[in-house]
C-alpha positions as CSV (number, residue, x, y, z in Angstrom):
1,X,31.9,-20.6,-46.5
2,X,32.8,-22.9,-49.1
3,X,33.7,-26.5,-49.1
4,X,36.4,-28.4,-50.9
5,X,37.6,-31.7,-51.9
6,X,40.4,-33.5,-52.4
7,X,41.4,-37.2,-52.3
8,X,44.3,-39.9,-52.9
9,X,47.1,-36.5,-52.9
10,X,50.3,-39.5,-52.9
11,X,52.4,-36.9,-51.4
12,X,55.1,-39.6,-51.7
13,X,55.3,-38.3,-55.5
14,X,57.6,-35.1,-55.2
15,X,55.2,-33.3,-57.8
16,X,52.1,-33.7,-55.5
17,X,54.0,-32.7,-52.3
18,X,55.0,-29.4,-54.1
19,X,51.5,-29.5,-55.6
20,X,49.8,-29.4,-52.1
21,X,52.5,-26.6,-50.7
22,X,51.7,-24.5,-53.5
23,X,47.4,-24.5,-52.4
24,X,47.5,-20.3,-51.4
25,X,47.9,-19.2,-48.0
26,X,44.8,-16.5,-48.5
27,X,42.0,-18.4,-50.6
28,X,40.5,-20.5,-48.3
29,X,40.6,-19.3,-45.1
30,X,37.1,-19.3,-44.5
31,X,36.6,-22.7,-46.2
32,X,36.2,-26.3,-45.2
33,X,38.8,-29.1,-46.8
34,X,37.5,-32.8,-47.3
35,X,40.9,-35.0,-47.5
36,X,39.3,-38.2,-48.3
37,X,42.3,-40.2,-47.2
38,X,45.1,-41.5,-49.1
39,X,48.0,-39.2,-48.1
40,X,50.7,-41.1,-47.3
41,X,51.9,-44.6,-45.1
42,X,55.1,-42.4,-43.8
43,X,53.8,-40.6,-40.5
44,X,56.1,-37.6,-41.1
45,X,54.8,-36.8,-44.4
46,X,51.3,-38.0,-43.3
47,X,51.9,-35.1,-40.3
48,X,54.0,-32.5,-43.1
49,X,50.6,-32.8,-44.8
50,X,47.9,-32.4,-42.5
51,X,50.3,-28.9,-40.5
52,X,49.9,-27.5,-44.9
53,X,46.8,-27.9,-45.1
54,X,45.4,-26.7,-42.0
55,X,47.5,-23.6,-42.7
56,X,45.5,-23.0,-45.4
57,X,41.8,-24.0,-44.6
58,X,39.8,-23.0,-41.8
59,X,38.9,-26.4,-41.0
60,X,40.7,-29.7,-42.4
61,X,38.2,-32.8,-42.3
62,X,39.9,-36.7,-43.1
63,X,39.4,-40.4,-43.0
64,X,42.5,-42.6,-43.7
65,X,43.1,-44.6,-47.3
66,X,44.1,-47.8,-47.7
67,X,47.8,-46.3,-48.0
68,X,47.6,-44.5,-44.9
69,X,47.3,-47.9,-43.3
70,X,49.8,-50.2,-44.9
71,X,52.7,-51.1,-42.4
72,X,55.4,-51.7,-44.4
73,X,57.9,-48.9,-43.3
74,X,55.8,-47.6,-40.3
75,X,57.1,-50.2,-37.1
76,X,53.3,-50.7,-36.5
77,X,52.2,-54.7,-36.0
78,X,49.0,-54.2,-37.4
79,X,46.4,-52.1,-39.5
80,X,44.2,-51.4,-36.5
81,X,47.3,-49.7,-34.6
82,X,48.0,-48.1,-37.5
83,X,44.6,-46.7,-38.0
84,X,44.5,-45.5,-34.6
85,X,48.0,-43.6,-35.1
86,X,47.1,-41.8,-38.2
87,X,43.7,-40.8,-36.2
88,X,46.3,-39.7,-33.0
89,X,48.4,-37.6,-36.0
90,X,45.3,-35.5,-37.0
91,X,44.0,-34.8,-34.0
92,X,47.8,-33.4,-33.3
93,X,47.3,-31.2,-35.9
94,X,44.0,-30.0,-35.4
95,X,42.5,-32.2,-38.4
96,X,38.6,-33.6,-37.9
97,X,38.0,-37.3,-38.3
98,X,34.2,-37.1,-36.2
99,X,31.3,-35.0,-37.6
100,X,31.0,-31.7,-37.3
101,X,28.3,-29.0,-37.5
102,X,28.2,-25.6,-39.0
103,X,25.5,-23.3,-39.8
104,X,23.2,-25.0,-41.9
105,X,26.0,-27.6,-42.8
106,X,27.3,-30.9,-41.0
107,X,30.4,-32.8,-42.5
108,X,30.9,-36.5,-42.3
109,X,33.4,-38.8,-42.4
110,X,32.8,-42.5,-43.1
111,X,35.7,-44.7,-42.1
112,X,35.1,-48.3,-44.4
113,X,37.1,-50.8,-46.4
114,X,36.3,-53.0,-49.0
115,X,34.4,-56.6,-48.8
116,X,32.8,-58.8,-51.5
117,X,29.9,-56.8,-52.5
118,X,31.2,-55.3,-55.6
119,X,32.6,-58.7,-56.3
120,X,35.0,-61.7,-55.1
121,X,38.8,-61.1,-56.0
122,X,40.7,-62.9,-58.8
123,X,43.3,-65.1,-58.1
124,X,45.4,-62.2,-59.7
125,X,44.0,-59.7,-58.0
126,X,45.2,-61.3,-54.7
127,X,48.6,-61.8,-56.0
128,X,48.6,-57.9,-57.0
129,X,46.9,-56.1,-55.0
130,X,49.4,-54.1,-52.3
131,X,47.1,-54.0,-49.2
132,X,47.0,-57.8,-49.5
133,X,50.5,-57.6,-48.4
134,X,51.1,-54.2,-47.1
135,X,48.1,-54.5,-44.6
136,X,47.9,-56.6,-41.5
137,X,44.7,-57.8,-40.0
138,X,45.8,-60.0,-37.4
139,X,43.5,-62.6,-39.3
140,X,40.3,-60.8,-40.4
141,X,39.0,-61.2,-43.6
142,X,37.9,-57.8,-45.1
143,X,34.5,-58.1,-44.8
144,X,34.9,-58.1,-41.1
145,X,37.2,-55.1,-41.6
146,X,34.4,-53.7,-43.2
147,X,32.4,-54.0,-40.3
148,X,34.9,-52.9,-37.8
149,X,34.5,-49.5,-39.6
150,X,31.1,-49.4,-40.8
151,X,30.3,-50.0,-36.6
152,X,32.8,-46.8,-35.8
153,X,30.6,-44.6,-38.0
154,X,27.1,-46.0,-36.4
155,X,27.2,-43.5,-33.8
156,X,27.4,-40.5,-36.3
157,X,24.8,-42.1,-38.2
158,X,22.0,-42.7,-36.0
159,X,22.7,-39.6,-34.0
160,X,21.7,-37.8,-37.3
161,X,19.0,-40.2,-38.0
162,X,17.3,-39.1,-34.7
163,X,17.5,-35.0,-35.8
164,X,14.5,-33.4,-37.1
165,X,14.9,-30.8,-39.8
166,X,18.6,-31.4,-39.9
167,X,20.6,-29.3,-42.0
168,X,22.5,-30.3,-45.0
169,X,25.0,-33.3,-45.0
170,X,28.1,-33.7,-46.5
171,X,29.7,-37.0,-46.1
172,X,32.7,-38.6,-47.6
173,X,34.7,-41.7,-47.5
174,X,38.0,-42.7,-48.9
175,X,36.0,-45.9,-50.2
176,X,33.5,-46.3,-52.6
177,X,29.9,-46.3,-51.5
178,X,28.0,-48.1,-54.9
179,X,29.9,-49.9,-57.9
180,X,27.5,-48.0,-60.5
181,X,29.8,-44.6,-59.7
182,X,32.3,-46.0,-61.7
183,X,31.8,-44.7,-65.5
184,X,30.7,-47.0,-68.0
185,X,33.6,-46.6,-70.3
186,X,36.3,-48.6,-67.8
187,X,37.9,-50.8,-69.9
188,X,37.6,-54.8,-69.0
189,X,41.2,-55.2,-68.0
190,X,40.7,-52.8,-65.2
191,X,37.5,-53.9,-63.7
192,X,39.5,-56.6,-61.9
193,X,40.1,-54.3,-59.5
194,X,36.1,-53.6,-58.6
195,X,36.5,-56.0,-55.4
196,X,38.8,-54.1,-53.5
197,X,37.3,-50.5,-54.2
198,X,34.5,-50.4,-51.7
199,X,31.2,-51.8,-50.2
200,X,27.5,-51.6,-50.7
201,X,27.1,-51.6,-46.7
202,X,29.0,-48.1,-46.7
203,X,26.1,-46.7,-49.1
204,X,23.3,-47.9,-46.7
205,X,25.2,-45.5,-44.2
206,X,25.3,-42.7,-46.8
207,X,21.1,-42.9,-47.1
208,X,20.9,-43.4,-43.3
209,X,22.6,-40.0,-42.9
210,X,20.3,-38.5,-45.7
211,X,24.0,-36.9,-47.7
212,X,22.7,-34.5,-50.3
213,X,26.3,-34.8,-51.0
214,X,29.0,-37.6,-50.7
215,X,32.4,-37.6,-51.3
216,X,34.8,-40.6,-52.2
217,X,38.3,-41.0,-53.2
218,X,40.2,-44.3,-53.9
219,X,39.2,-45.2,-57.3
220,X,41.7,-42.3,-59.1
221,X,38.6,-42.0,-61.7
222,X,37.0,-38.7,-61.5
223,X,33.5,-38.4,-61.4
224,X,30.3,-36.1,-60.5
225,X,27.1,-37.9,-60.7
226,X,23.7,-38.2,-59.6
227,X,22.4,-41.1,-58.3
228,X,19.0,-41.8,-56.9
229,X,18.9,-38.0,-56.3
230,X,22.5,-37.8,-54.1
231,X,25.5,-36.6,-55.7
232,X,28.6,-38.1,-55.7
233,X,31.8,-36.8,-56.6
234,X,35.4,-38.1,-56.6
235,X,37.7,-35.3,-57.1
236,X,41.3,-37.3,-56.7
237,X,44.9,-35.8,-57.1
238,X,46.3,-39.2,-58.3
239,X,49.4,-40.4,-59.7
240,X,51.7,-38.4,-62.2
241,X,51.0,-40.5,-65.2
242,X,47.2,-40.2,-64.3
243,X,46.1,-36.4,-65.8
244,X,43.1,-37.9,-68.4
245,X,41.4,-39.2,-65.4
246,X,42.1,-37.2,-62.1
247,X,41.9,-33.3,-61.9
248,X,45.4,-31.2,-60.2
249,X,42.9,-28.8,-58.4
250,X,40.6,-28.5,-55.9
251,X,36.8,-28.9,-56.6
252,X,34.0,-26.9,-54.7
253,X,31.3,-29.3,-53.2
254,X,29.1,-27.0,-51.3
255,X,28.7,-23.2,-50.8
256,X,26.6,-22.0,-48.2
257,X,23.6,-19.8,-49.3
């Protein structure tokens, strides 16, 4: 059994939607998927997407993007709803959002957001920045949207906390867990975007959970890395313009012994 990754697939680009229908039907059947969220804010491709993949895979394992949960076309009053649509949609189609255990493996998703702790957002950034208008809160600020989600995955956490001898863990988020995963070469003019790719807090669940391996997505910026002995890898479909920094193919994450 091997397990895959994939984030940010945009099936709203016509490329990546034929890009994800063309994944083989005879691969992966014994395999595990990460989707680590950004799929798409229309439910019926959001649901077109999950019924491929889990044609494909043996088991299908997501946590919404920020895309997933902007409201803009979707008749949904706020983010919240939304999120708790786009949960309703996967469990339709057989997709896990809760952890689960296999032999010698357990796979975790991190729902989170973004708050100040990579840094406070320009006045520019606000202005620009979709989810500042394409997301509705009902009022919170994003570090308490933060919380909302960090306190949904506490359960998961301190249930694996509590096991002795636990097998490996595999965890992923759509969000970034630590700033320093983002290569040093990122030019200046894009590091105004830093505020709204994650939050410290979600890392502190990542240690908590003991991950020898966590997954992210959201950043479009490829990367393997080891960090304070964890690896973290985000393996993102991205954009059509994006091939220098995001990889058209699956990546293998874990292979069981």
């Amino acid at each position: 059994m091997r397990v895959f990754a994939i984030s940010d697939v945009h099936v709203d680009y016509p490329g990546n939607a034929e890009w994800v229908d063309g994944l083989s039907t005879l691969d992966y059947v014994d395999d595990l998927l990460i989707l680590a969220g950004d799929v798409s804010d229309v439910p019926a491709r959001l649901g077109e997407t999950f019924a491929a993949v889990t044609r494909r895979f043996r088991a299908v394992h997501y946590v919404p993007g920020n895309h997933d949960l902007w409201v803009r076309r979707c008749g949904h009053r706020n983010s919240l709803e939304k999120f708790e649509s786009v949960l309703r949609i996967a469990r339709e189609h057989g997709v896990h959002h809760t952890p689960c255990q296999y032999p010698g493996l357990v796979v975790v998703p991190l729902f989170g957001w973004y708050d100040d702790s990579f840094g406070a957002p320009s006045t520019i950034l606000k202005r620009q920045w979709m989810d500042f208008r394409a997301c509705r809160w009902e009022g919170r600020s994003d570090a308490e949207v933060t919380t909302h989600f960090l306190d949904l995955n506490q359960t998961a956490v301190q249930a694996m906390v509590a096991v002795q001898g636990a097998p490996t863990v595999v965890s992923f988020s759509h969000f970034l867990p630590r700033i320093d995963v983002m290569p040093s070469y990122i030019p200046e003019r894009f590091r105004m975007l830093y505020p709204v790719l994650g939050s410290d807090r979600l890392d502190q669940q990542v240690r908590a959970l003991g991950s020898s391996v966590h997954v992210y997505g959201h950043s479009h910026v490829n990367r393997d890395i080891y960090l304070d002995g964890r690896r973290y890898i985000n393996n993102a479909l991205g954009g059509p313009s994006e091939t220098r920094i995001c990889a058209r193919e699956l990546l293998c994450v874990y292979e069981a012994p």
